[in-house]
N, C-alpha and C positions, 0 to 999 in steps of 0.2 A: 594249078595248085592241086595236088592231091587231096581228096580227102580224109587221110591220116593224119596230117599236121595243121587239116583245120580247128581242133580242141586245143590244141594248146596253143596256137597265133591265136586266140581270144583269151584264154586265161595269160596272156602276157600282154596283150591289148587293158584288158579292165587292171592290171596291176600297174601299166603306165599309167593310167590315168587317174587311180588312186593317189600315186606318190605326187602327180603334177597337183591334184584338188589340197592335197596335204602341206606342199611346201607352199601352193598360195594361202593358204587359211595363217601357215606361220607366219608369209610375210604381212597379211591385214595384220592380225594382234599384233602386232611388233609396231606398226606403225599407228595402229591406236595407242598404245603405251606409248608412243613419243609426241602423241600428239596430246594427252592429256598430262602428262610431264612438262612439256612446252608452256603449254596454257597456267597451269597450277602455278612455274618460274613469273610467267609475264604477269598473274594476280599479285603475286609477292613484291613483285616491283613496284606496281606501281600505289599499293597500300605503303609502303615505305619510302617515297615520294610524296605521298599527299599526308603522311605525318610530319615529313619535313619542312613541309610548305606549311604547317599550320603552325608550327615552332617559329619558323621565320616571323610570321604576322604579330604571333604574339609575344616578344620575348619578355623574360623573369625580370621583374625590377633589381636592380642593385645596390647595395648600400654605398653611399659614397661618402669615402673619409674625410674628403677637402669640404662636401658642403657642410658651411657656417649656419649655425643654432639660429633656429626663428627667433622672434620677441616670446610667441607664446611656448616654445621647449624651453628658452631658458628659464625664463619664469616659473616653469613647474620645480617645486623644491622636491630633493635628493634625499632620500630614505638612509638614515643615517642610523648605525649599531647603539644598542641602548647599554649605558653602561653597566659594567661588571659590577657588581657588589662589590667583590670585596675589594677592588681600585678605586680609592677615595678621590673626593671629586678635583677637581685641578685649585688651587689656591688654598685646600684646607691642611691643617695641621694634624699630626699623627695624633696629638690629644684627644681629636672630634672623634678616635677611633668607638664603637660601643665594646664594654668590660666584656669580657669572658664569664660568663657563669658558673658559679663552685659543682661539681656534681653531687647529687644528693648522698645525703646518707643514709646506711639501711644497715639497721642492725639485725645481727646471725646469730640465733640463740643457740647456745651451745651442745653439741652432741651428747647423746645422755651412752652412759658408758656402764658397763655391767662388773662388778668384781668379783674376781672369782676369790671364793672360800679357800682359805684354809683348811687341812687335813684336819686338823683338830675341831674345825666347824662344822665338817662335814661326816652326817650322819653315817655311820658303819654300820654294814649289813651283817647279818649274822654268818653261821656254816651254809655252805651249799653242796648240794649231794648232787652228781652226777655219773654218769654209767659209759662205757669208751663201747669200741665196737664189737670186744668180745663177751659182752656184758659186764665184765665185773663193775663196782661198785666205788664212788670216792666221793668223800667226804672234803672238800677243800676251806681251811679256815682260815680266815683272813689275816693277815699282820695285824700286832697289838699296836692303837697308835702310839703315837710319842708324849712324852711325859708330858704333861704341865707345868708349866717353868713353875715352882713353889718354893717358899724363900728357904733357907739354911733349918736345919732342924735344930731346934736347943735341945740343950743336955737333959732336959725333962721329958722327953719325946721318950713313947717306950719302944722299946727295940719291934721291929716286925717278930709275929712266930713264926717259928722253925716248923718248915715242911715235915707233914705227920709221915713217919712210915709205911703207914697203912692206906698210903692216896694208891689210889687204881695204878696200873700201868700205863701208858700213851698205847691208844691203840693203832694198830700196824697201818689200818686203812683209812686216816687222818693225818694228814700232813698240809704243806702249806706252799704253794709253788717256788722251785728255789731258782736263782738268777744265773743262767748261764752265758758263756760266751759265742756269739754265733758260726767267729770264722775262729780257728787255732792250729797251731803247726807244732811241729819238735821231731824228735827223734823218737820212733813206733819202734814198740816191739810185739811180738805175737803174743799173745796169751790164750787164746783159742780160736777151733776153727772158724768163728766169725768175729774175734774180739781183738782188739788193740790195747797196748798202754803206752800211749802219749805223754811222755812229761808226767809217768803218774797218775795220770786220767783212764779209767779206765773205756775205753769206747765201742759201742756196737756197731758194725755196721750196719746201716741203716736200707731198708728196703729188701734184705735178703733174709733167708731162713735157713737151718738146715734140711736136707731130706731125713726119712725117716729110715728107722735103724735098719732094716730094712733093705733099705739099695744100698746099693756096692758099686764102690769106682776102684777103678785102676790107677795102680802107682806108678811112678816112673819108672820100676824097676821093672815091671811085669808082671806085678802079684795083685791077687785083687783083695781088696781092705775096705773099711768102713768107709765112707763116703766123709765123715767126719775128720778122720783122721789124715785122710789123703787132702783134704781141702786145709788142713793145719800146716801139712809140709808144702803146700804148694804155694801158701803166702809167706810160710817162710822163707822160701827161697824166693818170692819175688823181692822182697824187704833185705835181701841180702846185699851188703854193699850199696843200698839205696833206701837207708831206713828213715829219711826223712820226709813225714807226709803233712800234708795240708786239708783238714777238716774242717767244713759244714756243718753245722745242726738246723736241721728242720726243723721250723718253728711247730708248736701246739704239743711239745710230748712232756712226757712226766712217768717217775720211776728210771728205769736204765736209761740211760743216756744213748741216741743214737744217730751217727754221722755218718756224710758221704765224704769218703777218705780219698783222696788221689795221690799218689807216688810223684816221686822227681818228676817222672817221663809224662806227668799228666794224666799217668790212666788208674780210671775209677778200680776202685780193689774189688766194692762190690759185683761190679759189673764182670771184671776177670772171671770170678771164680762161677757164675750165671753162667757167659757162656761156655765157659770148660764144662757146665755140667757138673760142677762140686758142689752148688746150692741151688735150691730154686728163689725164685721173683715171689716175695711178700706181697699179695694185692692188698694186702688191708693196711700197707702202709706208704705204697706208693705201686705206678704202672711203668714207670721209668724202664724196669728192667726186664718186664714179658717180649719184648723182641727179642733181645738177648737168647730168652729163656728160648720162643720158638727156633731160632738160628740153635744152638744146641738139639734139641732135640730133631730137629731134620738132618743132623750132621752125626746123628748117634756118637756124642761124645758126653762121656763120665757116666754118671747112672743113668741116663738115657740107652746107652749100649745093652744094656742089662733088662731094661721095661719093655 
């Protein structure tokens, strides 16, 4: 054997003998796990044998249906349901039943109840003076009440005097609130650039104003005119062939009368003439219509073109 190939016949020498120390060490564990598997089976068994054998020894008593009752069971007496109330006893008559008792009585003293007065009972306030939001000044005086039913007057009764010539005049800023209708319709016609006549009624519309004389809108034709003027013809021609409107009054006003009008088609007149830019948006009497009013002015149309 040369001594070339004697390094590696030893390192192939210790790697058999490696792999022979390796596959027996696998086959001991492999037969210890079968022998302790083995053993753990054969405990199991025979704990489950010697449970059986002690069941065997001692079995469970049973109840048995054929054996017949001692002297001393049957002599033990039988616990018997106690009767119902209201099932009367066996032999008795429905007579022996006991009465039903009346339910008491309880008296409910009666609600006390308030009445209301009379106009005539009821004390009346004097003038009230109050101021709106542009300051001015009003005097509101109340309704006179109603007569006193007072018997016939005889012929000896002297006549009332005759109102003097010489009484003051009623003054302008004294009046007395009058009643109107909230909702009304009819046939409009123009009377000015923000004004209606309804059946005769004259009506404002409500929430708008004029611009000032001032600005200048454009006509349909091409010419520029008063803002007023072009806002007259431009409701008349919306009212043309569609003069039948249907008005709102906002409640709380006094003096001119003023309404939200709408046309056939449903569209507010005030609000038309807003955003065309022929009027602007009243804030002191509603906000209703400042969208309006900015959509106009962002669109430079009517006297916005002009400012």
């Amino acid at each position: 054997m040369s001594s070339e190939n004697r390094p590696v016949r030893k390192a192939w020498t210790r790697h058999a003998r490696s792999l022979v120390l390796r596959k027996w060490l696998l086959v001991a564990l492999g037969v210890a796990l079968t022998g302790w598997a083995t053993g753990a089976i054969v405990r199991h068994h025979k704990a489950a044998i010697q449970t059986a054998a002690v069941a065997t020894q001692n079995p469970t008593p049973k109840a048995d249906a054929t054996k017949t009752p001692t002297p001393e069971t049957a002599a033990a007496p039988q616990p018997t349901a106690p009767p119902s109330p209201e099932t009367p006893p066996p032999g008795a008559t429905p007579s022996a039943a006991r009465p039903v008792q009346d339910l008491p009585t309880v008296s409910v003293a009666l609600p006390s109840t308030h009445v209301v007065p009379s106009d005539r009972d009821t004390k009346q306030f004097g003038a009230v003076t109050m101021s709106d939001r542009k300051g001015r000044t009003f005097t509101i005086v109340p309704a006179a009440p109603p007569p006193a039913s007072t018997p016939q007057r005889t012929a000896s009764a002297a006549p009332p005097p005759a109102a003097s010539s010489s009484s003051s005049p009623p003054r302008s800023d004294v009046f007395a609130p009058v009643g109107r209708p909230a909702v009304f319709s009819g046939h409009a016609r123009v009377a000015g650039p923000l004004t209606l006549d309804v059946q005769g009624q004259t009506v404002q519309l409500f929430g708008v104003t004029l611009p000032t004389a001032d600005d200048r809108c454009t006509a349909p034709n091409g010419t520029v005119k008063s803002c007023a003027v072009v806002a007259e013809v431009a409701l008349t021609q919306k009212l043309a062939g569609h003069s039948i409107v249907a008005c709102r009054v906002p409640p709380g006003q006094r003096g001119t009368l003023g309404a939200i009008c709408l046309d056939e088609q449903g569209n507010d007149l005030g609000r038309y003439l807003v955003i065309d830019g022929l009027a602007l948006a009243d804030s002191n009497q509603s906000y209703d219509y400042l969208p309006a009013q900015g959509a106009a002015r962002s669109a430079k149309r009517g006297l916005w073109y002009f400012r």
